[in-house]
ROTORVEX-397008 format. One record per residue: x, y, z of N, C-alpha, C in turn; residue number from 1. Coordinates in nm, 4 decimals, padded with zeros to 6 digits. Layout:
# residues N
X, Y, Z, X, Y, Z, X, Y, Z, NUM
...
//
This chain:
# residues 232
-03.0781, 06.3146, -01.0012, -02.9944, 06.2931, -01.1190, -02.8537, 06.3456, -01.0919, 1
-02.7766, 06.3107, -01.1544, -02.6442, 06.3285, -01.1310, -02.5548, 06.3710, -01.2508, 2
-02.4408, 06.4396, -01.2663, -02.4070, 06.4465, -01.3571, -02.2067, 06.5098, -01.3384, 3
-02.1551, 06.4275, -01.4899, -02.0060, 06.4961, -01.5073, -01.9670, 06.6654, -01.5433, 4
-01.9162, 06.6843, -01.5012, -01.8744, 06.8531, -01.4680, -01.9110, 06.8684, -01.5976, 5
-01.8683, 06.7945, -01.7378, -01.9283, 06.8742, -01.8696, -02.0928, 06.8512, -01.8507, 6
-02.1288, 06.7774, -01.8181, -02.3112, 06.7758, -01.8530, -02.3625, 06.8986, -01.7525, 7
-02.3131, 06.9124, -01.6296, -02.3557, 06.9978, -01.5427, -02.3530, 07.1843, -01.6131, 8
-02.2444, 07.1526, -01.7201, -02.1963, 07.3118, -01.7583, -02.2337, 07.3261, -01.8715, 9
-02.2930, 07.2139, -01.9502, -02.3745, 07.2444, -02.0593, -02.5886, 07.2578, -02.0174, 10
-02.6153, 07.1836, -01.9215, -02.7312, 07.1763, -01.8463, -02.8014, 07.3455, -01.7856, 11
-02.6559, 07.3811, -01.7433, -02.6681, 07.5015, -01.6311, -02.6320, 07.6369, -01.7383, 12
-02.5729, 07.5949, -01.8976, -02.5192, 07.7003, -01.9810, -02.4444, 07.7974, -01.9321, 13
-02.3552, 07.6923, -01.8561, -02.2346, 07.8179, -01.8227, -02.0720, 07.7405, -01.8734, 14
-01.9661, 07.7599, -01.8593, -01.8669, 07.7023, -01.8885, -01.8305, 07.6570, -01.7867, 15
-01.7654, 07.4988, -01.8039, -01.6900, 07.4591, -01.7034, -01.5891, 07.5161, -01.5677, 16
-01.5212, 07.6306, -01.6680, -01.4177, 07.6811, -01.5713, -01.4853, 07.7539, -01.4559, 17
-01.6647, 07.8122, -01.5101, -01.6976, 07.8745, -01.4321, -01.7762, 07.8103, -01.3250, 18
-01.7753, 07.6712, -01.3419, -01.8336, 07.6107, -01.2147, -01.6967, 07.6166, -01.1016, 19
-01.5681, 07.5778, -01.1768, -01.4417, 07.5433, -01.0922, -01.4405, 07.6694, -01.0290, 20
-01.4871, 07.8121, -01.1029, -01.4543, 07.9624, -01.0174, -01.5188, 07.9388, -00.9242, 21
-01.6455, 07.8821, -00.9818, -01.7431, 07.9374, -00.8452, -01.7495, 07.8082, -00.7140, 22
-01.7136, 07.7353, -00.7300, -01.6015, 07.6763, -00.6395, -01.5442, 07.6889, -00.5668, 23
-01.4052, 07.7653, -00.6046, -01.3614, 07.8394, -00.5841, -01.3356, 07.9284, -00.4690, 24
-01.4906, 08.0196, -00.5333, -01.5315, 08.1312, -00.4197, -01.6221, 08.0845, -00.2852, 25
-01.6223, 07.9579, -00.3089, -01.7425, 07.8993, -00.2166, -01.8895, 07.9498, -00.2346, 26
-01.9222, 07.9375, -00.3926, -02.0695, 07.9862, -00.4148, -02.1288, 07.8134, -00.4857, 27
-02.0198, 07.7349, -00.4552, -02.1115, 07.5974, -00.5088, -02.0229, 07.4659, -00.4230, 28
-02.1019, 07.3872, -00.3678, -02.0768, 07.3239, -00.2905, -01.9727, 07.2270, -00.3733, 29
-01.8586, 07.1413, -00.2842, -01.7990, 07.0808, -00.3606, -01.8635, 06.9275, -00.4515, 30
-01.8561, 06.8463, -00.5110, -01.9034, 06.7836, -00.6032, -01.8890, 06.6282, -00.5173, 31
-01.9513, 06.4781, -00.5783, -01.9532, 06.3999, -00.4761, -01.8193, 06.3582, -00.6011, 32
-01.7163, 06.2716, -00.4801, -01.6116, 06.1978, -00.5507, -01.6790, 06.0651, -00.5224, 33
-01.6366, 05.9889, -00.6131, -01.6153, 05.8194, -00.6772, -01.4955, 05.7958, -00.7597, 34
-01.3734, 05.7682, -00.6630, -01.2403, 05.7647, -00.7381, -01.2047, 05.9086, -00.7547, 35
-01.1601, 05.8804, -00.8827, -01.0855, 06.0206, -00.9442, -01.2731, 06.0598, -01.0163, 36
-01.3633, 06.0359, -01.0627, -01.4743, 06.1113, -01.1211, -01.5421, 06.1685, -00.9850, 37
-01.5605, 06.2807, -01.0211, -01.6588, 06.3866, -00.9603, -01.7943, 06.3917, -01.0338, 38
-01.9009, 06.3831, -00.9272, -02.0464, 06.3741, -00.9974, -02.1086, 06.5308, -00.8981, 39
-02.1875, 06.5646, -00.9766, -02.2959, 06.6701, -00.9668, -02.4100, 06.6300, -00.9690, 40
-02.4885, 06.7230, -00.8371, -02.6364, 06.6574, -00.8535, -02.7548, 06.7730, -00.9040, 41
-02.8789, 06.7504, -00.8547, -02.9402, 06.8781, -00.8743, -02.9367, 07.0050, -00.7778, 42
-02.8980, 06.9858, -00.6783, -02.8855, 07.1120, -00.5968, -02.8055, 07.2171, -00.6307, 43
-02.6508, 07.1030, -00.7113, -02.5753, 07.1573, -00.7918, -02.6496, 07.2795, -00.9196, 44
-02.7227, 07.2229, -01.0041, -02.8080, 07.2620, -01.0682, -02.8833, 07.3631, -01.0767, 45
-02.9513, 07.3303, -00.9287, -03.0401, 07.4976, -00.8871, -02.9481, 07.5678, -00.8322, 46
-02.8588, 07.5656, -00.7825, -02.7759, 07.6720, -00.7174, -02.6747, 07.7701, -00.8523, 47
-02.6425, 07.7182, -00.9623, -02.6195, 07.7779, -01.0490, -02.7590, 07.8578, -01.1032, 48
-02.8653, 07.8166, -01.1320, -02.9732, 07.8703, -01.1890, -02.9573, 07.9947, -01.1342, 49
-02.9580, 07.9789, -00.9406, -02.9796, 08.1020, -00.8756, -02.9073, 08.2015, -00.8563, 50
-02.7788, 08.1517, -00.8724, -02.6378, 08.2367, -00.9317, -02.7148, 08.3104, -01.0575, 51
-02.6924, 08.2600, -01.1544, -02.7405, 08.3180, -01.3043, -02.8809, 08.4488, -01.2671, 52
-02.9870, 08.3765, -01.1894, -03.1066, 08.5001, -01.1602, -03.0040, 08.6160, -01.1240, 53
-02.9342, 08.5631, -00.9745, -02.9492, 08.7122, -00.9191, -02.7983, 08.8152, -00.9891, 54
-02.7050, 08.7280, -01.0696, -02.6774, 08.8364, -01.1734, -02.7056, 08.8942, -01.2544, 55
-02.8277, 08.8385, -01.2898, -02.9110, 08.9375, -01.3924, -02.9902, 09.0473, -01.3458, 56
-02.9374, 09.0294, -01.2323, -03.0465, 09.1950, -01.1589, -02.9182, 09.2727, -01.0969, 57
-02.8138, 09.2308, -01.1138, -02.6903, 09.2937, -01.1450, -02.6034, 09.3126, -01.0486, 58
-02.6306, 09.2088, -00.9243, -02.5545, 09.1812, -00.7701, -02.3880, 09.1259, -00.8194, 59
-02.3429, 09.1748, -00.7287, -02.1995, 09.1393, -00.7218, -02.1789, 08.9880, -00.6483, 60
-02.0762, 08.9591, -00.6947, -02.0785, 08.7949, -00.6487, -02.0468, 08.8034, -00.4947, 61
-01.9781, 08.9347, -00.3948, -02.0597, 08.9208, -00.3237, -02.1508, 08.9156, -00.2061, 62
-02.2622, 09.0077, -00.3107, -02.3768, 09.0157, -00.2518, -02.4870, 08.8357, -00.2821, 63
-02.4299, 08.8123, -00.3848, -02.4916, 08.6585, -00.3953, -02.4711, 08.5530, -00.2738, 64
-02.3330, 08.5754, -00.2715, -02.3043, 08.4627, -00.1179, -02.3802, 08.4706, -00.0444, 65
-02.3880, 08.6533, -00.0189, -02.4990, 08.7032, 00.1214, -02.6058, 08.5692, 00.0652, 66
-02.6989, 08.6364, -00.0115, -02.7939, 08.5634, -00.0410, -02.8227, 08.4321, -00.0807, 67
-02.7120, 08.3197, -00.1007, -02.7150, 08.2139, -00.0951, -02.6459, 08.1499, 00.0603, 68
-02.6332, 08.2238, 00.0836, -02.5450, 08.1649, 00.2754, -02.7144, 08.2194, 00.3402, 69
-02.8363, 08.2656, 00.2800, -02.9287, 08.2948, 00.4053, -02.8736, 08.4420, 00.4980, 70
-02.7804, 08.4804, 00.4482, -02.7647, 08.6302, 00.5203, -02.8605, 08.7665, 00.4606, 71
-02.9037, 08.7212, 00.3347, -03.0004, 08.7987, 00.2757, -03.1073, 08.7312, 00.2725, 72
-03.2241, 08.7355, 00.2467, -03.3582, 08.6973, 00.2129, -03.3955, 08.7452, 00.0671, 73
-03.4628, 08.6321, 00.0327, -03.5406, 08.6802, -00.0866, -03.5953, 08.7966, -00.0878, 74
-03.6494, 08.8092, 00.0022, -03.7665, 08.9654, -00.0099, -03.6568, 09.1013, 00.0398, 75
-03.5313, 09.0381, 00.0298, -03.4454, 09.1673, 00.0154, -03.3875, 09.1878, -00.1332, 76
-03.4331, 09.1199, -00.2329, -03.3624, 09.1390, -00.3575, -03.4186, 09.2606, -00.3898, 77
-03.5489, 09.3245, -00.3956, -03.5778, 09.4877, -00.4040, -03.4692, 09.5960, -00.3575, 78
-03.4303, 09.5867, -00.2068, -03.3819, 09.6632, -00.1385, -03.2648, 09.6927, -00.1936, 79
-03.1921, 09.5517, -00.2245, -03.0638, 09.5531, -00.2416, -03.0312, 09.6023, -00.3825, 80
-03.1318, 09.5667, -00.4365, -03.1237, 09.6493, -00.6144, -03.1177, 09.8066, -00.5978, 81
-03.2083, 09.8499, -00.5468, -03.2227, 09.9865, -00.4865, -03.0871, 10.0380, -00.4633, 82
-03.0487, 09.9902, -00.3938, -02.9109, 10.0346, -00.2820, -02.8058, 10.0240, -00.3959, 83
-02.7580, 09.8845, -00.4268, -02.6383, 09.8540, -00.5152, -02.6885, 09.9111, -00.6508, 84
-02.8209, 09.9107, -00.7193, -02.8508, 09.9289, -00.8561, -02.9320, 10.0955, -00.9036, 85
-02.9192, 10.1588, -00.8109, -02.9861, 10.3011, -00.8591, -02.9938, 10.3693, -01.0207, 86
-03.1310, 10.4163, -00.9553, -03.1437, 10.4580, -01.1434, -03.0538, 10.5062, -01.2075, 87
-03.0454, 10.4766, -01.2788, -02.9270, 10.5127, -01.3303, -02.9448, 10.7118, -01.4000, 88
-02.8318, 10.8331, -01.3091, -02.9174, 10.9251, -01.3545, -02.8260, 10.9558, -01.4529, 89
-02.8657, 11.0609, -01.5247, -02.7511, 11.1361, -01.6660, -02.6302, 11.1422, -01.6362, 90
-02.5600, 11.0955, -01.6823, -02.4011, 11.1111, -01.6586, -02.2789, 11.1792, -01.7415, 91
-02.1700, 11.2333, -01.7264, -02.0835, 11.3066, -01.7720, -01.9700, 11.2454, -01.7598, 92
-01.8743, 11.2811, -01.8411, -01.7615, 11.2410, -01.8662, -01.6968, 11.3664, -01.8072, 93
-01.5628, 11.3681, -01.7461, -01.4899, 11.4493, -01.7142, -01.4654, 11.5924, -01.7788, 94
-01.4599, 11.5109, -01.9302, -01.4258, 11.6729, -01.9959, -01.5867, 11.7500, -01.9984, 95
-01.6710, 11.6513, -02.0206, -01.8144, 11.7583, -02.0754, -01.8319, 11.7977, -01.9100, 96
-01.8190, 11.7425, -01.8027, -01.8536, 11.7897, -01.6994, -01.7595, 11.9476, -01.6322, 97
-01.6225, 11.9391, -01.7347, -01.5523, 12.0752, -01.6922, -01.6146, 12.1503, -01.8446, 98
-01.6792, 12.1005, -01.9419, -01.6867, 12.2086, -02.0289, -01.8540, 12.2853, -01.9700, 99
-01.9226, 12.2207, -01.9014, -02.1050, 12.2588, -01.8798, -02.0564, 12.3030, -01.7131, 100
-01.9610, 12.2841, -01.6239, -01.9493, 12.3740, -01.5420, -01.8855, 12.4684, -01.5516, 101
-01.7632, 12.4979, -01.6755, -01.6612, 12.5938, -01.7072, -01.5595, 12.5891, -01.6040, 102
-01.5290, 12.5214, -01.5139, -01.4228, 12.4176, -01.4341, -01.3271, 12.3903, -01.5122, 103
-01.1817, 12.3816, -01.5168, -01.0897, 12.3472, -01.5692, -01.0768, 12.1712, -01.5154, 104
-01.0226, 12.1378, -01.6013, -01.0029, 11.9615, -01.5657, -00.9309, 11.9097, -01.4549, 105
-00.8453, 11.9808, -01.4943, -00.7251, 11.9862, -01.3226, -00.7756, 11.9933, -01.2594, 106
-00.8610, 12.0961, -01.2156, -00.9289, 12.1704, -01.0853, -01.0384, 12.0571, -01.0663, 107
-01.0939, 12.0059, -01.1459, -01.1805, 11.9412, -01.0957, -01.1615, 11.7289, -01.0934, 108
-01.0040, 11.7204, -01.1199, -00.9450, 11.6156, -01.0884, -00.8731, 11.6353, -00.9574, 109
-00.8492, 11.7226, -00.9148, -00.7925, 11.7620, -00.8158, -00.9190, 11.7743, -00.6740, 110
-01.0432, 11.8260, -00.7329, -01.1104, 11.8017, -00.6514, -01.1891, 11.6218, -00.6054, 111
-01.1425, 11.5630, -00.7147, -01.2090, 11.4434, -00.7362, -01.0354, 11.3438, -00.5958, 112
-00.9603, 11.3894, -00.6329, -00.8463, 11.2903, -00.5576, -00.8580, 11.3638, -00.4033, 113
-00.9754, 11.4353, -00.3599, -00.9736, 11.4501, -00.2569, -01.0921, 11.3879, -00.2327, 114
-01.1294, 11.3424, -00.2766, -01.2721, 11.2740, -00.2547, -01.3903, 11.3506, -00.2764, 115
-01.3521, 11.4982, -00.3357, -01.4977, 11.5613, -00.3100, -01.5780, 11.5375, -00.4294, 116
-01.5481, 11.5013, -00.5125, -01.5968, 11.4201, -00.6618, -01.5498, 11.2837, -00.6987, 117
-01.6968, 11.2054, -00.6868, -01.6670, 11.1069, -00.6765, -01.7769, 11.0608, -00.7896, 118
-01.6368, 10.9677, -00.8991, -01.7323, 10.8650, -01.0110, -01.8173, 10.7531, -00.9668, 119
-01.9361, 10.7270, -01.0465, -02.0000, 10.6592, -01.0837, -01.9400, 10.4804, -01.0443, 120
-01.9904, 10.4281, -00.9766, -01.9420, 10.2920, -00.9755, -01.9732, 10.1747, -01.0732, 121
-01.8540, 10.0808, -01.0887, -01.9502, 10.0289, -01.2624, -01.9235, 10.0871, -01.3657, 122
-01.8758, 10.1941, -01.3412, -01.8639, 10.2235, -01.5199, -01.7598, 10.2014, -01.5741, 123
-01.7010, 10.1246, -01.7448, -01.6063, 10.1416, -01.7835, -01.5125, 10.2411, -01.7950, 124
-01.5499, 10.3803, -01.7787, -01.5001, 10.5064, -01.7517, -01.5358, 10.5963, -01.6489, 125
-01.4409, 10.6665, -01.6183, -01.5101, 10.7466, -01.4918, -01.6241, 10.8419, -01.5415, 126
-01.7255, 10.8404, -01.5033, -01.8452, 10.9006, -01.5345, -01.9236, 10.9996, -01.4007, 127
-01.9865, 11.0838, -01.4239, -01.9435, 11.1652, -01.3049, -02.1146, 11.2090, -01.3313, 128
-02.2527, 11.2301, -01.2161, -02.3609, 11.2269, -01.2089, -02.3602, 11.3763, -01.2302, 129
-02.4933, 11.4190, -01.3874, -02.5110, 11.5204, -01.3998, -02.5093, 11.6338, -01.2877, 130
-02.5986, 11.5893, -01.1846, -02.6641, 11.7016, -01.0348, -02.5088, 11.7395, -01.0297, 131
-02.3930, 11.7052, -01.0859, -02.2388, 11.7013, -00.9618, -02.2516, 11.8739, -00.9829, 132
-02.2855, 11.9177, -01.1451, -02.2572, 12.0512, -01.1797, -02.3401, 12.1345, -01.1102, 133
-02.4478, 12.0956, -00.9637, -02.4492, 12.1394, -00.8991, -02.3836, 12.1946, -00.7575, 134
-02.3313, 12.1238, -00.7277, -02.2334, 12.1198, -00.6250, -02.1329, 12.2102, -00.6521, 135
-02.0609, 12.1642, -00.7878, -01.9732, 12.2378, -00.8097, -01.9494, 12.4030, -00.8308, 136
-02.0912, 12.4408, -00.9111, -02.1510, 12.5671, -00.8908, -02.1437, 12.6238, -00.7556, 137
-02.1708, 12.5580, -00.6645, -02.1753, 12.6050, -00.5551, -02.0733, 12.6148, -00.4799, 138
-01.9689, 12.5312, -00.4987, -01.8136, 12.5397, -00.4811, -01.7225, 12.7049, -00.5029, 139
-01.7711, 12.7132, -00.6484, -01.7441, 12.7913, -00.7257, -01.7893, 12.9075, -00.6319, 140
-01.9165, 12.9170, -00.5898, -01.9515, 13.0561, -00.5530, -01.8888, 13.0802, -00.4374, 141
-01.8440, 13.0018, -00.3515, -01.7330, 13.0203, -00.2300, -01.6761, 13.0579, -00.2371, 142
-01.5367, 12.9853, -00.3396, -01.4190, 13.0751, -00.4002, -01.4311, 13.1849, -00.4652, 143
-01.5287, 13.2132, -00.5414, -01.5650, 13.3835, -00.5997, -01.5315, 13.4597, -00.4526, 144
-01.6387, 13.4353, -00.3649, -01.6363, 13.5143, -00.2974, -01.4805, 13.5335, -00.1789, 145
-01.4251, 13.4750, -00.1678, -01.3113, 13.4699, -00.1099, -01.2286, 13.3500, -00.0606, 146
-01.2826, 13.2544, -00.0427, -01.2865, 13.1511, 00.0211, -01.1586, 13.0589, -00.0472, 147
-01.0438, 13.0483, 00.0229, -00.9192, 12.9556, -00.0358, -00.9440, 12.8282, -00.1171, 148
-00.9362, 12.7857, -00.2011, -00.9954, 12.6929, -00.2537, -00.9235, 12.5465, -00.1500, 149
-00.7981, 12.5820, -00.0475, -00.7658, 12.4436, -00.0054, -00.8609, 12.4730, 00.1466, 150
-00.8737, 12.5648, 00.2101, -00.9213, 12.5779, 00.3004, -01.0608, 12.5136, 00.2665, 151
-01.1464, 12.5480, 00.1636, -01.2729, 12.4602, 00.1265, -01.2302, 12.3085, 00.0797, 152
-01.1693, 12.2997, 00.0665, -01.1015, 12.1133, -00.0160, -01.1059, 12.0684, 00.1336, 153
-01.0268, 12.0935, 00.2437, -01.0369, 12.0757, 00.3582, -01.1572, 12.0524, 00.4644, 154
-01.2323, 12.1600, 00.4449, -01.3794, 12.1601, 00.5263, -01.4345, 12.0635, 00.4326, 155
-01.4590, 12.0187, 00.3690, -01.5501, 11.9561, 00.2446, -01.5191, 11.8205, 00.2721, 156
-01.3443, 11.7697, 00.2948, -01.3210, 11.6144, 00.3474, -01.3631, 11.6241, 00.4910, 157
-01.3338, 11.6938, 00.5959, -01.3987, 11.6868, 00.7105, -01.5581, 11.6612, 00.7125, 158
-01.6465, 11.7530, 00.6476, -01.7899, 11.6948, 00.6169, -01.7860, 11.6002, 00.5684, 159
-01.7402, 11.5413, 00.4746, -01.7546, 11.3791, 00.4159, -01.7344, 11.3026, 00.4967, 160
-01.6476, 11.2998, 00.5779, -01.5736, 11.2225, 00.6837, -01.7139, 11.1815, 00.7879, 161
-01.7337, 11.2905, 00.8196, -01.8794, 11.2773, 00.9306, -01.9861, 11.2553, 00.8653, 162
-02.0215, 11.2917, 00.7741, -02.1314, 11.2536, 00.7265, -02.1076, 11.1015, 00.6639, 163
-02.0003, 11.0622, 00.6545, -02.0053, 10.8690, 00.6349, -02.0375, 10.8654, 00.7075, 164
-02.0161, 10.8852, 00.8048, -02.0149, 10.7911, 00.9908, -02.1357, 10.7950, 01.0142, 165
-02.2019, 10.9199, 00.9932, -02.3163, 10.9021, 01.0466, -02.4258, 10.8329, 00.9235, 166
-02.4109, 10.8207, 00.7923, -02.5027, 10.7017, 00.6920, -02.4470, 10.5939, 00.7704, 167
-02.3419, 10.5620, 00.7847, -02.3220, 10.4163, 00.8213, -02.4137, 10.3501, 00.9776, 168
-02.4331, 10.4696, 01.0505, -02.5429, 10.4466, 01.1628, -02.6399, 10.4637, 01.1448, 169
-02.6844, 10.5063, 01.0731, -02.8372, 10.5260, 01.0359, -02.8877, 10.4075, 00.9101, 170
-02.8211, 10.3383, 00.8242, -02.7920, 10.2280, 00.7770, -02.8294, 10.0781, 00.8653, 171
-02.7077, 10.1286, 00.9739, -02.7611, 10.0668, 01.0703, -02.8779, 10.0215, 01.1869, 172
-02.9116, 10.1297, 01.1725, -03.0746, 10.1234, 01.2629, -03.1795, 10.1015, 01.1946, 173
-03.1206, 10.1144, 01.0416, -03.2641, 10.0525, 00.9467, -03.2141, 09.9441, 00.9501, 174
-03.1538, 09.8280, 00.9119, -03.1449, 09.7236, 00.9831, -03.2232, 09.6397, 01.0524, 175
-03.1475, 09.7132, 01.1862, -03.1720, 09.6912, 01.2662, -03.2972, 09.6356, 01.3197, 176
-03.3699, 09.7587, 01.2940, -03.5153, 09.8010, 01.3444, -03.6283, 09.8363, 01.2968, 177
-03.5747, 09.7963, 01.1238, -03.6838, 09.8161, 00.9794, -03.6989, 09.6722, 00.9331, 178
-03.5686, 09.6469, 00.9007, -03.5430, 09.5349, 00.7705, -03.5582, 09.3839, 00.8501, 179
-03.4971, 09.4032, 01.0020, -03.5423, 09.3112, 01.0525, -03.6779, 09.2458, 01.1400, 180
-03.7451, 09.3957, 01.1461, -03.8584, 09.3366, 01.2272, -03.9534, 09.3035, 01.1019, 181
-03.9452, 09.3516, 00.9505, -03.9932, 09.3485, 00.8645, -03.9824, 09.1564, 00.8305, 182
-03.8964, 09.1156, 00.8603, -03.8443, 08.9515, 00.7957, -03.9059, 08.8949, 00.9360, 183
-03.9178, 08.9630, 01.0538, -03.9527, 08.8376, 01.1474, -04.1075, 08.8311, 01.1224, 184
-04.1476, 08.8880, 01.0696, -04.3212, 08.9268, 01.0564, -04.3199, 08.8076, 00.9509, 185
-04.2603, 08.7423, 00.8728, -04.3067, 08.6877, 00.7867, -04.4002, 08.7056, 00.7069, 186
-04.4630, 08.6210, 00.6362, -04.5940, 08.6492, 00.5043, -04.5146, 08.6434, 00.3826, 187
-04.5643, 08.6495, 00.3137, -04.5611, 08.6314, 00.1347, -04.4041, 08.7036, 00.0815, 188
-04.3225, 08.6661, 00.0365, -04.2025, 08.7290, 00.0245, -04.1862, 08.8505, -00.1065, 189
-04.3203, 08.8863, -00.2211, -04.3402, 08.9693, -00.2666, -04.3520, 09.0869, -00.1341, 190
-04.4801, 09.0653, -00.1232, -04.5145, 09.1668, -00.0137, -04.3951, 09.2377, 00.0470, 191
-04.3193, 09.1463, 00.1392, -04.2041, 09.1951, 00.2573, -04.0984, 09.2679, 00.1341, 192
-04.0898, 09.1872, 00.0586, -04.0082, 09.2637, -00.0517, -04.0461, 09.4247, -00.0823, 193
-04.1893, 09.4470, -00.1398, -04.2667, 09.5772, -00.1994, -04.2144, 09.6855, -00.0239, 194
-04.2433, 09.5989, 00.0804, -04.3004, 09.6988, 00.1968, -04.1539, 09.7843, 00.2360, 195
-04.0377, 09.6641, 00.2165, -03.8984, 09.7207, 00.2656, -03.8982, 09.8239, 00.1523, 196
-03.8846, 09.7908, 00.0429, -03.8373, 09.9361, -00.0526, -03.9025, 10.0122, -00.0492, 197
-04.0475, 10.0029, -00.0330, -04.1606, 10.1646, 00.0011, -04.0853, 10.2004, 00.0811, 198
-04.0322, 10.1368, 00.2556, -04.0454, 10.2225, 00.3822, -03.8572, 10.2933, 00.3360, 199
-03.7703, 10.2034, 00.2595, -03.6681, 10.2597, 00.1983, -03.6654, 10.3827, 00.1768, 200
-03.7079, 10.3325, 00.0818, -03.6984, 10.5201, -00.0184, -03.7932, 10.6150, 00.0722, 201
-03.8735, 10.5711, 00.1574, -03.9264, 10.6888, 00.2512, -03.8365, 10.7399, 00.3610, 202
-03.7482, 10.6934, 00.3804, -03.6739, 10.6965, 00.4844, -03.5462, 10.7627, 00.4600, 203
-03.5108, 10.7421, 00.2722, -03.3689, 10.8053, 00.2484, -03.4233, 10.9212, 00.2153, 204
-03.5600, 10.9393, 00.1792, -03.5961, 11.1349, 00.1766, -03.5861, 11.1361, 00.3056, 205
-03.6876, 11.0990, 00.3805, -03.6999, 11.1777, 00.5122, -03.5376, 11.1899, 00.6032, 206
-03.4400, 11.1201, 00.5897, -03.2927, 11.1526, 00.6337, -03.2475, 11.2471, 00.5347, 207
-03.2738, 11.2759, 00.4242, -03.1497, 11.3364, 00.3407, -03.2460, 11.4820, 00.4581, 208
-03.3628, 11.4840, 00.4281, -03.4396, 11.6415, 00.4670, -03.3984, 11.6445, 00.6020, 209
-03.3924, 11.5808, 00.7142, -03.3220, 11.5814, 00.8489, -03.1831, 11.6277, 00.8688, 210
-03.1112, 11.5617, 00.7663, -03.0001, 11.6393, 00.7224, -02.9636, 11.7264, 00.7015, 211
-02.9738, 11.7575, 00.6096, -03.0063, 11.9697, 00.5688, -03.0480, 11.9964, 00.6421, 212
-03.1643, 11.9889, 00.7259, -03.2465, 12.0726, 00.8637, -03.1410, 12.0952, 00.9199, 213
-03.0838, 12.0496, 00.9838, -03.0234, 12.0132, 01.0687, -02.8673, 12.0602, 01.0579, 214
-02.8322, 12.0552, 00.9573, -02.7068, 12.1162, 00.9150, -02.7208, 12.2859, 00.8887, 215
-02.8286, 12.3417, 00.8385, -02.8803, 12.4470, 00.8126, -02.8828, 12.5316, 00.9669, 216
-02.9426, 12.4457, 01.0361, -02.9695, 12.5436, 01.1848, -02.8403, 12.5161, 01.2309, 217
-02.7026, 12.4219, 01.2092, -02.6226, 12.4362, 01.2801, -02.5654, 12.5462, 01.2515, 218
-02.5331, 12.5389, 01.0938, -02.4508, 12.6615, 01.0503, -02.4884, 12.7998, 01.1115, 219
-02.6691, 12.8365, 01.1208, -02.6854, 12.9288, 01.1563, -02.6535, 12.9387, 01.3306, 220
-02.6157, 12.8800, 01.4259, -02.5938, 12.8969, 01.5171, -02.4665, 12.8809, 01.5093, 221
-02.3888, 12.8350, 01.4456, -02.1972, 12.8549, 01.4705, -02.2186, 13.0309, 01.4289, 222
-02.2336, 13.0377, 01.3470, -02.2267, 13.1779, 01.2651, -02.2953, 13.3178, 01.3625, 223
-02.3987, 13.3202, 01.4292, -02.4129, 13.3609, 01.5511, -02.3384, 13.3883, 01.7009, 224
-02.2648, 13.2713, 01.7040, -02.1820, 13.2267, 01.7932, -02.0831, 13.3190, 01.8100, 225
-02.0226, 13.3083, 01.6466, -01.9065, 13.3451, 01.6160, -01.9212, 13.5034, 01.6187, 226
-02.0782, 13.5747, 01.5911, -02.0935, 13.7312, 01.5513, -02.0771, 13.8064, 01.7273, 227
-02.1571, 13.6571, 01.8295, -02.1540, 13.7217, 01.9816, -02.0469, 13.7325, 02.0110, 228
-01.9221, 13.6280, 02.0051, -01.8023, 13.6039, 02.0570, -01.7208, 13.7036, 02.0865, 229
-01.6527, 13.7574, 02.1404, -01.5620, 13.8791, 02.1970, -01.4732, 13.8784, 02.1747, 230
-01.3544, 13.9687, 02.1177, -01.2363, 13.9263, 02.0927, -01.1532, 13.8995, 02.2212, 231
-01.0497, 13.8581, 02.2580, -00.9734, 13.8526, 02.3987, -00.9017, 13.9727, 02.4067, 232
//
């Protein structure tokens, strides 16, 4: 069946302009010409449908391309919800987050334009994850104890710095060597779906705890290092 850009955008219940966007973006193939009329068929049809699904599970347009170009798989729509859509945990607004840590606003906008507080993505306002008033507590107890507050602003972007680099490789080797040997196995696309987000979320505990290990015994061996070291 075939149809004029209005039947296609009343069929598909979206507005015209938003077939021309998505167009556009190259998320809908172009339309067949006859003269000056443009006709739409059904592929047209389902490919909006599948637009419409996977924004309702709240993908960015795009992560849709991924998944309509075949760079994603169906049985990655779990994963990717996971990743892009996390539970959503308690959140704070700037001021309640300096009034429940006792943080002044400055101080803790100031820590935020260094990157060491970082909002909520998605939100109409900057919204800032309850746990943060942990961190910050712990910030806090540095500077009590002596610690320059830029000299810590400093060490704190240097750890961020490395610790991207290294999610972004370890990101990578799940990939790699999870997500893809998981899709060449084929079978039922529930299944491959359920198995990637189990071995997921097993994998972002077992790194976050590798992490800390690991950061924990370093500190204690710089700090050693530093007690053997000799003055010159």
């Amino acid at each position: 069946m075939e149809y004029r850009i209005e039947q296609l955008a009343r069929t598909a219940g979206v507005a015209v302009d938003t077939i021309r966007f998505y167009q556009g973006k190259g998320l809908l193939d172009s339309p067949r010409r006859e003269g000056r009329v443009t006709w739409y068929g059904d592929a047209h049809l389902e490919r909006l449908r599948r637009i419409r699904e996977l924004q309702q599970r709240g993908f960015t347009l795009t992560v849709i391309q991924r998944f309509l170009s075949g760079e994603l798989e169906p049985s990655d729509e779990g994963l990717v919800a996971a990743v892009t859509r996390p539970s959503a945990p308690q959140t704070l607004t700037l001021a309640e987050l300096a009034e429940r840590s006792g943080v002044a606003e400055p101080l803790l906008a100031t820590l935020e334009q260094a990157g060491l507080l970082v909002p909520i993505e998605g939100a109409d306002q900057p919204l800032y994850p309850a746990d943060d008033l942990d961190a910050i507590a712990a910030g806090m107890k540095l500077i009590a104890a002596g610690i320059p507050l830029a000299s810590l602003m400093e060490l704190g972007k240097d750890h961020a710095a490395n610790i991207d680099r290294t999610a972004r490789q370890a990101v990578i080797l799940f990939d790699q060597h999870v997500r893809e040997r998981i899709q060449a196995e084929g079978g039922e696309t529930e299944s491959a779906e359920r198995k990637l987000l189990a071995l997921f979320t097993e994998l972002l505990e077992a790194s976050g705890t590798l992490v800390r290990h690991h950061f924990e015994r370093t500190l204690l061996r710089a700090a050693r290092e530093h007690i053997e070291k000799r003055a010159p």
